[in-house]
C-alpha positions as CSV (number, residue, x, y, z in Angstrom):
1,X,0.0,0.0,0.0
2,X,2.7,2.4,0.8
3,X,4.1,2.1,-3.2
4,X,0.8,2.3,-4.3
5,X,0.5,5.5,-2.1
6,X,3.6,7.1,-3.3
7,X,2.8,6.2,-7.2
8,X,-0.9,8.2,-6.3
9,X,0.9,11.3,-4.9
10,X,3.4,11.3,-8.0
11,X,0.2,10.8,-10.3
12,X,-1.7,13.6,-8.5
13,X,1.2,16.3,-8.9
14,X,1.8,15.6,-12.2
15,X,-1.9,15.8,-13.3
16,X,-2.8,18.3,-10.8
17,X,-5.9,16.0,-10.0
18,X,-5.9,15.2,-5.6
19,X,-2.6,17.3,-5.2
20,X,-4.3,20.2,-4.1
21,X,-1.9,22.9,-5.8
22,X,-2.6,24.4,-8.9
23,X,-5.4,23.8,-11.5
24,X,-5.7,20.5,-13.1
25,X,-6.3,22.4,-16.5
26,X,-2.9,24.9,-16.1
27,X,-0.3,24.1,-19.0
28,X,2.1,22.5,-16.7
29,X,0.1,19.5,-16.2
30,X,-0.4,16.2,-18.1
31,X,-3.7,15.0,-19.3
32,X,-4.8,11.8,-17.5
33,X,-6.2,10.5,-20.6
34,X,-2.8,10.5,-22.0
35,X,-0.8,8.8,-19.3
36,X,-0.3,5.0,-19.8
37,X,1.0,2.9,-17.0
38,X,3.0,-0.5,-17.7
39,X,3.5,-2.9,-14.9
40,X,5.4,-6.3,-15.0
41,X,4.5,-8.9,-12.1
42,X,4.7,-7.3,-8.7
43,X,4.4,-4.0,-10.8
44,X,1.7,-4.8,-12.5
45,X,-0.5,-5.3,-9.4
46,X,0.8,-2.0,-8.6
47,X,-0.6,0.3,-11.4
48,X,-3.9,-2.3,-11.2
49,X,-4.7,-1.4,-7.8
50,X,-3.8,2.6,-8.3
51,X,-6.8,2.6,-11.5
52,X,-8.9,1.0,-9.0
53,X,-8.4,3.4,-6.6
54,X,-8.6,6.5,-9.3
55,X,-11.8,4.8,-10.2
56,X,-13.3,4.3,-6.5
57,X,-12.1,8.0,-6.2
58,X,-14.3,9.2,-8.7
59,X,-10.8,11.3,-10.6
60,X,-10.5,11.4,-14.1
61,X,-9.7,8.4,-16.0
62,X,-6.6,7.4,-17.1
63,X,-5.5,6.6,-21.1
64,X,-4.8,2.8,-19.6
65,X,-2.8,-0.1,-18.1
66,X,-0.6,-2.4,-19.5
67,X,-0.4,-5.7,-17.1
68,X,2.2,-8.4,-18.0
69,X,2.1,-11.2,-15.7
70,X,0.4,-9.8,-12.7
71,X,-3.0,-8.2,-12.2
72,X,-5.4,-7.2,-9.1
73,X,-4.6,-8.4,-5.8
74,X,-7.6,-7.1,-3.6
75,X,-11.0,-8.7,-2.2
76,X,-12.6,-4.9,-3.3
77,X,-13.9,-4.4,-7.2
78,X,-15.3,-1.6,-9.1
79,X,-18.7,-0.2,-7.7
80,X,-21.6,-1.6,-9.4
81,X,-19.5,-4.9,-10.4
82,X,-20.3,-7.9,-8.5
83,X,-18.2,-11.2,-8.8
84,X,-18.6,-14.2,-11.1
85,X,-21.2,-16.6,-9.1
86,X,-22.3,-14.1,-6.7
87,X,-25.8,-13.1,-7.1
């Protein structure tokens, strides 16, 4: 949790979104939609879990993910999505 924490904060200054300082549409900032994360294994469960908390968080979404060989490691899923078998 404290990596994912630390990749949230550098994602919030950079797009201005969460940081708190400055306007997320100032010229200094990146555009979410144009930031693609890549994770392999252990890093891949990392920039999993920090969509799924952009997403819980309601913030703007980013362009996407790129997973090799890992994926989502928590109990918790997307509001409104309900596991397979689970009625």
């Amino acid at each position: 949790k404290h990596a994912v924490g630390l990749l949230d904060s550098l994602l919030g200054s950079l797009t201005g979104i969460g940081s708190g300082d400055g306007d997320a549409h100032d010229s200094t900032t990146w555009i979410p939609e144009r930031i693609f994360l890549f994770g392999f294994s252990a890093g891949a469960c990392l920039v999993h879990e920090l969509c799924r908390m952009w997403w819980n968080a309601g913030r703007m979404a980013l362009g996407g993910v790129i997973c090799i060989a890992g994926g989502i490691q928590t109990k918790e899923g997307l509001p409104g999505m309900k596991p397979k078998g689970v009625t």
